[in-house]
RODO-2510 file (C-alpha; in nm, 4 decimals, decimal comma):
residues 317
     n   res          X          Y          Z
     1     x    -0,2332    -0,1888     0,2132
     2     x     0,0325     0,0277    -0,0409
     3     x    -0,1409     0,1616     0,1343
     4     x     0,0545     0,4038     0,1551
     5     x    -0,0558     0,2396     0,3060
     6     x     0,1156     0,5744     0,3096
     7     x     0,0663     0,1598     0,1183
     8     x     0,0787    -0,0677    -0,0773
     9     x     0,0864    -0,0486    -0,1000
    10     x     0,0801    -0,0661    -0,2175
    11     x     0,3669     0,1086    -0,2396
    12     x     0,6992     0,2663    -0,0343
    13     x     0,8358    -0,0462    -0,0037
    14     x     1,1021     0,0470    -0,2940
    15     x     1,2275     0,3018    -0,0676
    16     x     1,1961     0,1512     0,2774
    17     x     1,3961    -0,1476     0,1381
    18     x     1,6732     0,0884    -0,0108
    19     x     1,7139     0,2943     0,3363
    20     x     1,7153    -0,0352     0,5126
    21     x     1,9851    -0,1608     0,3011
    22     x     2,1803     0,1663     0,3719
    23     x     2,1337     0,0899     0,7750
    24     x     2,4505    -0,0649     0,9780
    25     x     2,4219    -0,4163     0,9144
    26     x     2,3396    -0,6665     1,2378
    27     x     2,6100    -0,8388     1,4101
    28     x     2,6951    -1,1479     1,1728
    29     x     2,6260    -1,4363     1,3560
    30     x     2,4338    -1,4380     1,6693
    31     x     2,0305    -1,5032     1,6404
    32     x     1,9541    -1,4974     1,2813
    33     x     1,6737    -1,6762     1,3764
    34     x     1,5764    -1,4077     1,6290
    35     x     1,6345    -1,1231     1,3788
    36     x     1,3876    -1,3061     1,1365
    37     x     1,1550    -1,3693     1,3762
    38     x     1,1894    -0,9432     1,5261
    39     x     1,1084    -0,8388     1,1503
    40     x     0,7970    -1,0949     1,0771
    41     x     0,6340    -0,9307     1,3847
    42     x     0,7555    -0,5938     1,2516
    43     x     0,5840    -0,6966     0,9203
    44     x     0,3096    -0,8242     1,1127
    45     x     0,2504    -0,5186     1,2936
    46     x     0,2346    -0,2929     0,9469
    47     x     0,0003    -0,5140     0,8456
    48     x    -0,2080    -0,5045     1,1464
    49     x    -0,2015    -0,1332     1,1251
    50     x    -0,2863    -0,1143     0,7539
    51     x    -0,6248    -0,3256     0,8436
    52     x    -0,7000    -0,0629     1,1131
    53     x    -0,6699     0,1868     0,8881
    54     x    -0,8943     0,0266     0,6326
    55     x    -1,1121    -0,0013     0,9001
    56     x    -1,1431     0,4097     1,0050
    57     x    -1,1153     0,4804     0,5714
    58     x    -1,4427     0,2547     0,5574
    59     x    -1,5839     0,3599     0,8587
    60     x    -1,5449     0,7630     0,8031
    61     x    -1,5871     0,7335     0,3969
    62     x    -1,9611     0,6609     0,4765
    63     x    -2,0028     1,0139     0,6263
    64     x    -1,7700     1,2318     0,4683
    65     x    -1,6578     1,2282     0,0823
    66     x    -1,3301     1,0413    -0,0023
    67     x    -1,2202     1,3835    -0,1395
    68     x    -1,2200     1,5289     0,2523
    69     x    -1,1056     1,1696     0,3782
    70     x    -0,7743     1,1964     0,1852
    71     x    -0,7213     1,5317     0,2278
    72     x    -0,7450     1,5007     0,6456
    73     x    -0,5726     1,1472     0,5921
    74     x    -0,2362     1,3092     0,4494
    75     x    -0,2898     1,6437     0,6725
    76     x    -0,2814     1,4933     0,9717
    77     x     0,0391     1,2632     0,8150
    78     x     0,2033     1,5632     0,7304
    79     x     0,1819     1,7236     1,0511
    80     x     0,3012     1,4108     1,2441
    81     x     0,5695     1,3716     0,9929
    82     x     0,7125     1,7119     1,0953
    83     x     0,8670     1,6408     1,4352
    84     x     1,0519     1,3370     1,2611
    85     x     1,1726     1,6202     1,0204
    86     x     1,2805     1,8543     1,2697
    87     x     1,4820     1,5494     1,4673
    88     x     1,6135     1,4851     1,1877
    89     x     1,8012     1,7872     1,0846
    90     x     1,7041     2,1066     0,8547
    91     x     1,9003     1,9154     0,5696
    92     x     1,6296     1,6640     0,5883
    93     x     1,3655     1,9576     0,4128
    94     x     1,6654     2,0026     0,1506
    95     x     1,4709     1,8380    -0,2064
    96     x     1,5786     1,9037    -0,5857
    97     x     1,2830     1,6744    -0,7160
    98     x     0,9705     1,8774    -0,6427
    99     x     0,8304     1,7366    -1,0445
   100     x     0,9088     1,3829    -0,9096
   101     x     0,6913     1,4538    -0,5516
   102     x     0,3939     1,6061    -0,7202
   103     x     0,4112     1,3176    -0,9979
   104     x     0,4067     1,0848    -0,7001
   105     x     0,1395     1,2631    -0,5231
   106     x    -0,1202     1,3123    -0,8098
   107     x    -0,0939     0,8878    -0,8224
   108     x    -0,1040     0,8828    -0,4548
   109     x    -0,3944     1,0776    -0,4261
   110     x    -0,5979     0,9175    -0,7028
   111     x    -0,4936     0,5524    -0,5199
   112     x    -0,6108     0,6426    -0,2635
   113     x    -0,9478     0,7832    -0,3260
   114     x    -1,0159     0,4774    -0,5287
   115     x    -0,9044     0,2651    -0,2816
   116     x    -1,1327     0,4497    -0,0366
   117     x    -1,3814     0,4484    -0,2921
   118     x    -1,3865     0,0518    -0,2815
   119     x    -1,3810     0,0320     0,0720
   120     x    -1,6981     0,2178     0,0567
   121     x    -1,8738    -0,0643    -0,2046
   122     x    -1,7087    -0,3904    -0,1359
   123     x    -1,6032    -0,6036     0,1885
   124     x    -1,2594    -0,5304     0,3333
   125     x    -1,1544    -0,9095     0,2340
   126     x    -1,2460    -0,8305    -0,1578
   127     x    -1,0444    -0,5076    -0,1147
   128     x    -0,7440    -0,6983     0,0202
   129     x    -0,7342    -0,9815    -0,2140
   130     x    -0,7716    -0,7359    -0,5217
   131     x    -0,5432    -0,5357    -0,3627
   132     x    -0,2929    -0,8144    -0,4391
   133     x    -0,2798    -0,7647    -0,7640
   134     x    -0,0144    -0,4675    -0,7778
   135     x     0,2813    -0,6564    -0,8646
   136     x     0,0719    -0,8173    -1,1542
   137     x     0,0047    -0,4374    -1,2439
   138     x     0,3849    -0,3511    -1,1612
   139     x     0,4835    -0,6525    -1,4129
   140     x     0,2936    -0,5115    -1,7018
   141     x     0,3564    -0,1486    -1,6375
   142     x     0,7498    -0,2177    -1,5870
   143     x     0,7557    -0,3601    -1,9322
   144     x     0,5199    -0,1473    -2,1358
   145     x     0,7060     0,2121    -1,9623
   146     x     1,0401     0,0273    -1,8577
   147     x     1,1279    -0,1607    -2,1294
   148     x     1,1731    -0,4329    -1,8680
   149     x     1,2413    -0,8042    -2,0448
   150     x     0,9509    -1,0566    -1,8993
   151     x     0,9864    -1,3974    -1,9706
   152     x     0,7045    -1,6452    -2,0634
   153     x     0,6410    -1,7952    -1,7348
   154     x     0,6130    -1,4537    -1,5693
   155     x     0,3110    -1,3787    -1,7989
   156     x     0,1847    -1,6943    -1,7196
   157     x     0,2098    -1,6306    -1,3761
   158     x     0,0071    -1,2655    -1,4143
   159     x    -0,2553    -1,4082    -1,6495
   160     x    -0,3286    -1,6620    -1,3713
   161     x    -0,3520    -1,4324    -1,1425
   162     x    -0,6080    -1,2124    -1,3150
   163     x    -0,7625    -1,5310    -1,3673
   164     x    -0,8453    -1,5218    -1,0189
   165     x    -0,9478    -1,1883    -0,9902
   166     x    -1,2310    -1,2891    -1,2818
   167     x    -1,2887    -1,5594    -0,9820
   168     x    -1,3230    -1,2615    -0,7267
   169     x    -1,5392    -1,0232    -0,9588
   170     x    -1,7835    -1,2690    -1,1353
   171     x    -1,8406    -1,0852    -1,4345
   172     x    -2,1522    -1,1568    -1,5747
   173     x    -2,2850    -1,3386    -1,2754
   174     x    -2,5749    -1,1884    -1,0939
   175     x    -2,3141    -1,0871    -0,8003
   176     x    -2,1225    -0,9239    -1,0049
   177     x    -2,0602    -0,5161    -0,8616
   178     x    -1,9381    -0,3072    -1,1038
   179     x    -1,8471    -0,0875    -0,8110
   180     x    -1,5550    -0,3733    -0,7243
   181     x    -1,3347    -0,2554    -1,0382
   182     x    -1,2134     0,0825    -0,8904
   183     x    -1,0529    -0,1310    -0,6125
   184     x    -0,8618    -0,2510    -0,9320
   185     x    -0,7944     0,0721    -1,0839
   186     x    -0,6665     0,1804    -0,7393
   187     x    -0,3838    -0,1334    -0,7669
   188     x    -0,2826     0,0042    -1,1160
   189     x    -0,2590     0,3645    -0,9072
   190     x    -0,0480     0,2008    -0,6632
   191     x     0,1742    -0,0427    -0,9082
   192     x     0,2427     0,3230    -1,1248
   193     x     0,3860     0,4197    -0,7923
   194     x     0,6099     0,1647    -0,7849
   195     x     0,7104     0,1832    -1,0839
   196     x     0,8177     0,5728    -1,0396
   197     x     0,9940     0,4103    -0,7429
   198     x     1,1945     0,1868    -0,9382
   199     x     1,3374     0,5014    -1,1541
   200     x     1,3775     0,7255    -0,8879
   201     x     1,4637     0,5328    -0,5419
   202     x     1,8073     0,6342    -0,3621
   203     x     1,8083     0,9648    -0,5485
   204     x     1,6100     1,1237    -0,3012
   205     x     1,5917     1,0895     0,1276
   206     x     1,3499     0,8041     0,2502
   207     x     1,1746     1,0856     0,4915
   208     x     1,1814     1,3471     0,2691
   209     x     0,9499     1,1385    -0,0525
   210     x     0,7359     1,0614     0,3127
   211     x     0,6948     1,4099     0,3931
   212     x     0,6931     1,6094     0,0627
   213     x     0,4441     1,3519    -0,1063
   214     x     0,2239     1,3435     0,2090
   215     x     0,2012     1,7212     0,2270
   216     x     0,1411     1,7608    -0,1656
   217     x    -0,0800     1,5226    -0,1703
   218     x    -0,2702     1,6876     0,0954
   219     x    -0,2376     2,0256    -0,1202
   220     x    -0,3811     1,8094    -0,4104
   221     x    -0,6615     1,6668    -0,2451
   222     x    -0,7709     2,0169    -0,0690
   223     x    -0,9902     2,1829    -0,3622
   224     x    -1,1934     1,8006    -0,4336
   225     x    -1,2141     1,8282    -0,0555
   226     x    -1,3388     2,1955    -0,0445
   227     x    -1,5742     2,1514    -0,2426
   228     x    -1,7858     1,8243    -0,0887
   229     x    -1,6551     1,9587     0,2757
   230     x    -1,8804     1,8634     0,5434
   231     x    -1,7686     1,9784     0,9222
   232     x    -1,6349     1,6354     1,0680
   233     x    -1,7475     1,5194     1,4290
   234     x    -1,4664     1,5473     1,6958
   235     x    -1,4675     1,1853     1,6954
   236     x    -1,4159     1,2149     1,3534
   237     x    -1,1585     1,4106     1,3178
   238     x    -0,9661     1,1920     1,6405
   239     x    -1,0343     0,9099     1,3719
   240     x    -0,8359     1,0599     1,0637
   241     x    -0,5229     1,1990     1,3542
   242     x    -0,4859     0,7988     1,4283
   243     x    -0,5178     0,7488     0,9897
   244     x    -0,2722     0,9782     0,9602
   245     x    -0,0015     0,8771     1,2073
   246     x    -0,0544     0,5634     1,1591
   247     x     0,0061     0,5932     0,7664
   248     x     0,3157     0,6863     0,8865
   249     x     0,3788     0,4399     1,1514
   250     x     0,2798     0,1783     0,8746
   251     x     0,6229     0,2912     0,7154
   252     x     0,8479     0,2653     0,9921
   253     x     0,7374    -0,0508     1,1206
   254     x     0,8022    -0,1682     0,6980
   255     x     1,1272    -0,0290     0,7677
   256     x     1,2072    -0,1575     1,0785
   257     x     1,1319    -0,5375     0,8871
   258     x     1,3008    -0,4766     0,5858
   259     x     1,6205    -0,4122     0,8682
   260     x     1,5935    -0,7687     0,9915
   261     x     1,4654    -0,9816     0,6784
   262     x     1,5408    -0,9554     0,3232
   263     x     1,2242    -0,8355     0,1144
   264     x     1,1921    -1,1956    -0,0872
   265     x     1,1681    -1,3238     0,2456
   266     x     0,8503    -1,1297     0,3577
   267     x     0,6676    -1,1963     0,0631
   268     x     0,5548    -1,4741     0,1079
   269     x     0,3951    -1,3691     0,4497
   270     x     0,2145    -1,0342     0,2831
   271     x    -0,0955    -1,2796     0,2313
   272     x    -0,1233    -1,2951     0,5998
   273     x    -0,3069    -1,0250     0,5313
   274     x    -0,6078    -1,1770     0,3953
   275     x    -0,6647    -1,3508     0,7580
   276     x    -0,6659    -1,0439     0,9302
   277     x    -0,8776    -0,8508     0,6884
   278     x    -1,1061    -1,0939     0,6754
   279     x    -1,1330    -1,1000     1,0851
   280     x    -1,1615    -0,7405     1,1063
   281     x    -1,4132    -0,7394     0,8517
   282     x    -1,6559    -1,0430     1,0418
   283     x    -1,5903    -0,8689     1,3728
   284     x    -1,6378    -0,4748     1,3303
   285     x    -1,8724    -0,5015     1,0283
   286     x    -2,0338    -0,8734     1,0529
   287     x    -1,9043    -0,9264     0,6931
   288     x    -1,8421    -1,3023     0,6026
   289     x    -1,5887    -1,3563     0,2863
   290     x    -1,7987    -1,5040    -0,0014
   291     x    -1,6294    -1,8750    -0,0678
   292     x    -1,5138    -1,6810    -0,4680
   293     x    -1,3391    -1,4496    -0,2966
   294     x    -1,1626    -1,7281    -0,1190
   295     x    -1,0934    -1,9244    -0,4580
   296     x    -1,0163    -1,6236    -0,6009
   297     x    -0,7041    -1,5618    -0,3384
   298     x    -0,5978    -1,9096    -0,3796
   299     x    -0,5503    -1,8668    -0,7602
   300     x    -0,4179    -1,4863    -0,7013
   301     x    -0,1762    -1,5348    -0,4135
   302     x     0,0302    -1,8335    -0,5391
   303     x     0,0313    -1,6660    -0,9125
   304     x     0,1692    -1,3304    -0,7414
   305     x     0,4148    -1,5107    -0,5271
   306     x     0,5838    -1,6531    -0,8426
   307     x     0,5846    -1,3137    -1,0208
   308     x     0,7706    -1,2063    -0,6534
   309     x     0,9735    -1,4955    -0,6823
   310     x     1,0698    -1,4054    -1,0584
   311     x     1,1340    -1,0578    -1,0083
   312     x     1,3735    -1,0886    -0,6806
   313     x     1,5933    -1,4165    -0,8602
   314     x     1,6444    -1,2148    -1,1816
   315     x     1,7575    -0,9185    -0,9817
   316     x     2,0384    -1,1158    -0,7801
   317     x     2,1359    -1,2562    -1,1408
***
């Protein structure tokens, strides 16, 4: 989930797929079909993880405030970020783009509050299937801030898809939780990031915009945090370790599939998502996906694909 999941994220996927691309490329031939099948389990697994750690955000957020959930979240992801920094040299720390890391962080930090925030009101299947909406925000934002030419079809393809969110949220129906729309605002968080990711990728070390925007958005998050603190449970704390490394273990197995497949490739399996979400949901929390949630991905996940589609065949051109 961007998550940064640390996404999305939403999110790093701009820079996993540009330190991928800089990797030593696979021997030519031999098992293509293994290499693809290697990275879809690789993209499986980030998944997998993301849903676990929707699972602790929801499960801890109930307790403590989101302000202390981030903060521990990207503490704990800073601190098991450091021995990958030490590995991998001193030159590694070496950054001329602090503005860029705190610009990064501030959006980070708000995501993911809001994101937690949601996981607090609305089932972890609603929270995924808005959640798909950031490249619909990425769309708009990339042509409103990037100047970015969007043909007709692509705006078809986003209005449909926010058709299906309307499907998702029920406005005006009795269902309708008004509680649901900050899982929204957390996608336009997250599609912001990506779009400062698109201006700024390859100028800066794929560990170091890890590290530096996990440890100032920990910094960011620590006043909200002091301020609602409440002393967490051993348990816990254990809890928001396994968040935090696994925020960064989300990343590297990204990374590892963006090494094997091509990015276009893997979209179309991001919506696997939904199934596991929606599993982990019934099973830890006995939560059953509401049949307009269902419609609602069905109109969201095909219109999103396009926009995908779009995007990745007017970049080869």
């Amino acid at each position: 989930r961007h998550r940064v999941r640390p996404a999305s994220a939403p999110t790093h996927r701009a820079a996993a797929a540009a330190a991928a691309a800089d990797a030593p490329a696979s021997d030519p031939e031999p098992k293509k079909a293994t290499a693809f099948a290697v990275g879809i389990l690789w993209f499986f697994a980030h998944q997998l993880i993301g849903v676990g750690n929707d699972v602790i955000m929801k499960y801890t957020g109930s307790t403590l405030s989101v302000a202390q959930v981030v903060f521990l979240r990207f503490a704990f992801a800073t601190l098991t970020m450091l021995p990958v920094m030490f590995l991998s040299g001193m030159d590694s720390f070496k950054t001329d783009r602090v503005p860029l890391h705190v610009a990064r962080s501030v959006l980070l930090a708000c995501g993911i509050a809001l994101y937690c925030k949601g996981l607090a009101a609305a089932p972890i299947a609603v929270v995924t299937t808005l959640n798909f909406t950031i490249p619909l925000f990425t769309l708009v934002m990339a042509r409103v801030f990037l100047k970015e030419t969007v043909d007709a079809t692509r705006w078809i393809g986003t209005l449909a898809g926010f058709a299906g969110v309307m499907v998702v949220m029920q406005p005006g129906a009795a269902a309708f939780n008004p509680a649901w729309l900050v899982v929204l605002l957390s996608a336009a968080m997250f599609a912001s990031l990506d779009v400062l990711n698109k201006v700024f990728v390859g100028k800066e070390s794929f560990w170091a915009m890890i590290f530096y925007t996990a440890l100032f958005t920990t910094c960011i998050a620590a006043v909200p945090a002091s301020l609602a603190w409440v002393t967490p449970t051993a348990a816990q704390l254990g809890l928001l370790a396994i968040l935090g490394a696994g925020a960064n273990l989300l990343l590297f197995c990204l990374l590892k599939s963006f090494s094997l497949v091509d990015a276009s490739a893997l979209a179309p399996f991001r919506y696997t998502e939904l199934m596991w979400s929606a599993a982990v949901g019934f099973l830890v929390f006995g939560e059953i996906p509401a049949a307009t949630t269902l419609i609602g991905a069905a109109v969201i996940i095909p219109s999103t694909l396009y926009v995908v589609w779009a995007e990745n065949r007017k970049n080869e051109e």
